[in-house]
C-alpha positions as CSV (number, residue, x, y, z in Angstrom):
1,X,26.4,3.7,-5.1
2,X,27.8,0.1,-4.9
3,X,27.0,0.6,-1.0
4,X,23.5,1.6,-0.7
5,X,21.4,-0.2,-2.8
6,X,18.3,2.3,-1.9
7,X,20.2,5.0,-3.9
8,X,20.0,2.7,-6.4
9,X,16.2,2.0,-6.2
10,X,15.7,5.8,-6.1
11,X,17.9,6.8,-9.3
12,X,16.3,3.9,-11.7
13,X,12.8,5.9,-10.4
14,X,13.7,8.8,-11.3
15,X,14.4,8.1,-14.4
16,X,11.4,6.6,-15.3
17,X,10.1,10.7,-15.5
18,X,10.2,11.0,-19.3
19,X,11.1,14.5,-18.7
20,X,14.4,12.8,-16.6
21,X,14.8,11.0,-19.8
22,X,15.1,13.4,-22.0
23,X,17.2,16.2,-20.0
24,X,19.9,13.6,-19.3
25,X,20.3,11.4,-22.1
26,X,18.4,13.3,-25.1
27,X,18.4,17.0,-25.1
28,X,21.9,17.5,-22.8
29,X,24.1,20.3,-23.6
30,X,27.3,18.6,-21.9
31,X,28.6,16.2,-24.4
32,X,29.8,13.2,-22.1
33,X,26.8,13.9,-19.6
34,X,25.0,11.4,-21.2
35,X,27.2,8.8,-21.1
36,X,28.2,9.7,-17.5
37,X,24.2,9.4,-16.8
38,X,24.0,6.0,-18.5
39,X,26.6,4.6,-16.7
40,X,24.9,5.8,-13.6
41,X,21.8,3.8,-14.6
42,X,23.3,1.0,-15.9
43,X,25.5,0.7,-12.3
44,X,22.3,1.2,-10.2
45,X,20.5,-1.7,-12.5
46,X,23.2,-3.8,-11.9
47,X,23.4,-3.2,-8.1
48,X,19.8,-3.8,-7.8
49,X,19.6,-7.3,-9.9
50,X,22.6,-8.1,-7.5
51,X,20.4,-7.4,-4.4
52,X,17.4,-8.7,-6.1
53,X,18.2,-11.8,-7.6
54,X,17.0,-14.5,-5.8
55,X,13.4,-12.7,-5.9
56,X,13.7,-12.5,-10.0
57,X,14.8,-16.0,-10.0
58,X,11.4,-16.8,-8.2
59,X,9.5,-14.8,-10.3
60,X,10.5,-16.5,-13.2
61,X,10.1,-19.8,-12.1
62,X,6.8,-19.3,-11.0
63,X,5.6,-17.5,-14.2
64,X,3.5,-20.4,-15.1
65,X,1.1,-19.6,-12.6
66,X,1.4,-15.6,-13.0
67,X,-1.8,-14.7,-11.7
68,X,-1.1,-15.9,-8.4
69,X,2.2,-15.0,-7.8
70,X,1.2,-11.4,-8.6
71,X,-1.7,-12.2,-6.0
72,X,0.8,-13.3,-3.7
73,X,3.2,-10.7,-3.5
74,X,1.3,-7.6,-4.2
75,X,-2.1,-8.6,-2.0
76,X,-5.6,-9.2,-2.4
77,X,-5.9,-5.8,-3.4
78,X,-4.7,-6.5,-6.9
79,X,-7.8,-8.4,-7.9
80,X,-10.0,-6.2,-7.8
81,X,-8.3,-3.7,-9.9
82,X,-8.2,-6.3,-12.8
83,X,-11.8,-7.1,-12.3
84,X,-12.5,-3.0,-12.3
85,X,-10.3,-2.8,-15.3
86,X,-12.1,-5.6,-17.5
């Protein structure tokens, strides 16, 4: 997992199923499963932030003008949804 940082992407996805959640960390049989799945998680979060952390750095410094940055990176597109939503 240390080596492929798309792995990583893919697992912290996956478990953002709720039904993911709760097969692997709430309702499983195997007693260290969970643990063993949590570790999982908690390596591919740290793999990521590794990969990541120059963007998350920017992101944070530029919080003070949010709206743009958001703009910025995720297109024009954005906009319109928040208009649509209002």
């Amino acid at each position: 997992m240390e080596q492929n940082v798309g792995l990583c992407i893919f697992l912290i996805e996956a478990f953002t199923c709720q039904e993911m959640i709760k097969e692997f960390l709430v309702d499983c049989t195997v007693p260290d499963m969970s643990r063993f799945t949590a570790g999982l998680i908690g390596t591919a979060m740290q793999m990521v932030y590794k990969f990541e952390e120059q963007q998350i750095v920017s992101y944070l410094d530029n919080t003070n003008d949010f709206e743009q940055w958001i703009h910025q990176t995720q297109g024009s597109h954005i906009l319109n949804e928040r208009i649509r939503d209002s």
